[in-house]
N, C-alpha and C positions, 0 to 999 in steps of 0.2 A: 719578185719581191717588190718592185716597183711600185705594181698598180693597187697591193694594199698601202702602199705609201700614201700612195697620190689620193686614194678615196680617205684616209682619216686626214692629208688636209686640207680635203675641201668640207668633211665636216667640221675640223674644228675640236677643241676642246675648249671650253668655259675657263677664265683668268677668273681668278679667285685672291687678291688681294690678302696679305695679314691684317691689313685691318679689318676690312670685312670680316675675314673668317672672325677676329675674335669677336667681332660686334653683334654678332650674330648671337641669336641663344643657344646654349645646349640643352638638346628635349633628351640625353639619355637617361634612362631611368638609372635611378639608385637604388637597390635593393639594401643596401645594408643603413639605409636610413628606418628600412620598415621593420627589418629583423626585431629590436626591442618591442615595441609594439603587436609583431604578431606573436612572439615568445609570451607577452603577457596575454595576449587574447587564450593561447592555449592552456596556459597555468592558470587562469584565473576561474575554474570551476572545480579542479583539486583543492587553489589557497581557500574558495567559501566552503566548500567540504570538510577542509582542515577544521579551519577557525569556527565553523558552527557544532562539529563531532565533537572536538577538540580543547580547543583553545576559549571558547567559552564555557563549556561544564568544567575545565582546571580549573580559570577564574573563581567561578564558583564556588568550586569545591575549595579550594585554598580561605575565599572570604567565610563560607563556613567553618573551616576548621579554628579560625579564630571568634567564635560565636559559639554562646549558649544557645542550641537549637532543637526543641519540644518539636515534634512532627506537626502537633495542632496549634502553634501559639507562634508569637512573634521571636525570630533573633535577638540575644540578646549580646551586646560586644562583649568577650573576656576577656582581651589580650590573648597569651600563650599558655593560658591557665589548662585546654587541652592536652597540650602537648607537654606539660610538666606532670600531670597525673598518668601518662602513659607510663611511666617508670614503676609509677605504684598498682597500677594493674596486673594483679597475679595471672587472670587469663590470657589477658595479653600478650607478656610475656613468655608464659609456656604457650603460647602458638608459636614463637619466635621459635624456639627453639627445637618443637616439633616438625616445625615445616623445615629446618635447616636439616634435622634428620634424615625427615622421609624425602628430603633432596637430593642427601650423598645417596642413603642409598637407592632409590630410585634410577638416579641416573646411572650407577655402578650397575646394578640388576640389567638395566635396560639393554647396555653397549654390549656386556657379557653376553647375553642371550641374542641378540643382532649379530653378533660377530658368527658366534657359532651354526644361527640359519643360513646367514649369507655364502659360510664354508660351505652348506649343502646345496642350496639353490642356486651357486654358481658353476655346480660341474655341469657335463657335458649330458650327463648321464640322463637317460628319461626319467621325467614327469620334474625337470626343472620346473619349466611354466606356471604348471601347475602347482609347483608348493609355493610359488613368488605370489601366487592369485590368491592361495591359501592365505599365506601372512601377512598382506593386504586389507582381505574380506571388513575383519574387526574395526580395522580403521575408517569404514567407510559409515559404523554403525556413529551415533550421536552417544557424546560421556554421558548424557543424562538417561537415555535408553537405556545402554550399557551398562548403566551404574544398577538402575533397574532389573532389568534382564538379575545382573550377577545377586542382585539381594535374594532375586528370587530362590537361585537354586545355591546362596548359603542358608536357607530358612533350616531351622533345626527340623522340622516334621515334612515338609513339604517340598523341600530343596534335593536339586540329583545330586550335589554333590556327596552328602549323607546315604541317600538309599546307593547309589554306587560303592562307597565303602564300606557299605554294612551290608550287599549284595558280594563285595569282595571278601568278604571275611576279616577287614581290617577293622573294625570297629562296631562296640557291640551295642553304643548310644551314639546319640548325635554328637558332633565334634564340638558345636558350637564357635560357630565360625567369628560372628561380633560379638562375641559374649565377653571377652576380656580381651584390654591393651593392645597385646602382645596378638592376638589370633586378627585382631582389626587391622594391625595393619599389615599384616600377612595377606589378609584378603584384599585389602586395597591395591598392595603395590601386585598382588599377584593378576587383579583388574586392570592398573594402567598395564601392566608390561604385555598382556593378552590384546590392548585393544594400541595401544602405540609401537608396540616391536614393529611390526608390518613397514609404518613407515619409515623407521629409521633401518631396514632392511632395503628397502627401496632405492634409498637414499645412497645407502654405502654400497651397493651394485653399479650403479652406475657413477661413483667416484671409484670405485677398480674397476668398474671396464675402459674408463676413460684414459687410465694409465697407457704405455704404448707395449704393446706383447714383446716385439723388440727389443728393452731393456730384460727384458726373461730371458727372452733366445741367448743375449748375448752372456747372461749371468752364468747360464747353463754352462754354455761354451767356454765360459774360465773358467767351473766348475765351481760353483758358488750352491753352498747349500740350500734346504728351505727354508731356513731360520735366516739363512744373510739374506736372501733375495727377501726374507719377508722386513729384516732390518732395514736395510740399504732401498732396498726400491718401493715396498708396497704402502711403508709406515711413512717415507717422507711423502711420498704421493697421494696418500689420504689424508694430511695433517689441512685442507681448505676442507674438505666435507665431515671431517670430526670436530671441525670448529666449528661449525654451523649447527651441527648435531646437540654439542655441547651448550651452546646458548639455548638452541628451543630447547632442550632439556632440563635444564635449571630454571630457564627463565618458566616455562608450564609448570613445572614442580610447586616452585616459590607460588605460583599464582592457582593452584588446585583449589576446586572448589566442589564441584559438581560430585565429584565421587564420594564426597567424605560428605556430604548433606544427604543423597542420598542413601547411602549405605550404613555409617552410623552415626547420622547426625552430632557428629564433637563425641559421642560418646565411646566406650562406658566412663563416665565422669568423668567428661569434658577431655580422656585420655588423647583422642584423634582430632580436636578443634587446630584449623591451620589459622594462618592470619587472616585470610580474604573471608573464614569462615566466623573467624572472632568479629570482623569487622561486619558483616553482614548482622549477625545477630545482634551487635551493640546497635545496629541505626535502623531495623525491622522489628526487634523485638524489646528492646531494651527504650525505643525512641532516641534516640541521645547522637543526634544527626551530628553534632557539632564535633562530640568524641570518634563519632566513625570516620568522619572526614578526617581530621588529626590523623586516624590511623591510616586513612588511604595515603595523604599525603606524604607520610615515614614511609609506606612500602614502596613509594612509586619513585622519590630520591634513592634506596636501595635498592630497588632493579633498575634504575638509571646508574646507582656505581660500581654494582654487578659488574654488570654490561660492559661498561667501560673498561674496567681492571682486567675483564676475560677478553678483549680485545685488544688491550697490548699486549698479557703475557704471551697470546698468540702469536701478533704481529711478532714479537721480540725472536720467539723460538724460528719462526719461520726466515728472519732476518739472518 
């Protein structure tokens, strides 16, 4: 033990002074000086993304809706005189109240029939896979194809769905599928539910598979029925993926466009016009940019207070 004594002290170790040490500088780096800065280097092609998608077509649109606006002619300012003739618009209106319809039940139709594929496409049984890939397919088609496609084959003379029924012996003329009210939106909602079940099948598979099988085993084992184990365990366990379900449902509802333009354009006498589709025709066909803005503006506070109200009564329930 000695002779490593004896060699560190004929090396020596350097005296190092307090004062020195403090006079000295510190080269260590600081990292949480640059965090702010690199935080914005990364955000800052999202915020011009925002603000050029976004936040300047609002602007816009909002400085329109308080303007008389001719497609070919100059702005003209009116104050709120937009937004107080929206009450006296009949069409208007009945969009209002159409779209709030073909909202309930759309979305009641949709979860119905989801719940009941997902009963089948979750057993064990072969050709799961396969019906998950089936009810999938649709959803991968585009609403305006889709909307397409479906007009084809409601066509009174020309459509499968008629020569199938009258090949079945159910019918001795054509059904007439958009010929009245009531048979349009039968055809519509029976379009969305054919081409969006898939995904909201998808969706609610894997919120129950995520559940733990474990809380099953042991349900079992206290002997809990299938109606408790589907109370107690399956219904609180999907109440995050039926909330999510629930917003894209209402909020696509409220905002449908594509299927009811092409399939019966608002008609038969304007019976199927939604909002997005009133609004559309008053600022492409009507010119009247300034009134369609007003109405963008109303729907888009209303699915901002949607949104909000279905996300606490959620929160609350889950609380």
């Amino acid at each position: 033990m000695a002779a490593p004594q004896a060699l560190k002290d004929s090396i020596g170790t350097p005296s190092v002074s307090k004062e020195s040490f403090r006079a000295s500088p510190r080269r260590s780096r600081d990292p949480a000086g640059r965090r702010p800065l690199t935080g914005l280097l990364f955000v800052a092609p999202t915020a011009v993304v925002v603000a050029v998608l976004f936040l300047v077509p609002l602007g816009i649109l909002v400085y329109m809706s308080f303007t008389e606006w001719p497609l070919l002619a100059d702005p003209i300012p009116n104050g709120v005189e937009n937004y107080q003739n929206l009450a006296d618009d009949d069409l208007f209106v009945g969009a209002i109240t159409f779209t709030l319809v073909y909202t309930a039940i759309t979305t009641v139709v949709l979860f119905g029939v989801a719940f009941v594929l997902v009963a089948i496409s979750n057993s064990r049984r072969r050709g799961a896979r396969f019906y998950r890939t089936a009810y999938f397919l649709p959803y991968v088609v585009g609403t305006a194809a889709a909307s397409t496609m479906w007009w084809i084959d409601a066509h009174d003379q020309l459509g499968v769905f008629n020569q199938v029924l009258r090949a079945l012996g159910l019918i001795d003329q054509p059904v007439g599928f958009l010929n009245t009210p009531g048979k349009a939106l039968f055809t519509v909602i029976t379009l969305v539910v054919w081409k969006f079940v898939g995904f909201q099948v998808i969706v609610l598979l894997v919120g129950l598979q995520s559940i733990p099988e474990e809380l099953y085993e042991a349900a079992r084992v206290d002997g809990a029925s299938t109606l408790q184990r589907l109370r107690y365990i399956t219904v609180p366990g999907m109440k995050p993926t039926m909330a999510l379900l629930t917003v894209l449902s209402i909020t696509g509802s409220l905002l449908a466009f594509d299927q009811f333009y092409v399939l019966t354009h608002g008609g038969p006498d304007n019976s199927t016009v939604t909002v997005v589709l009133a609004l559309y025709n008053k600022a492409f066909q009507s010119f009247q940019l300034g009134s369609a803005a007003a109405e963008a503006v109303v729907l888009l506070v209303a699915l901002v207070v949607i949104n909000v109200i279905q996300l606490r009564l959620l929160r609350n329930r889950e609380g």
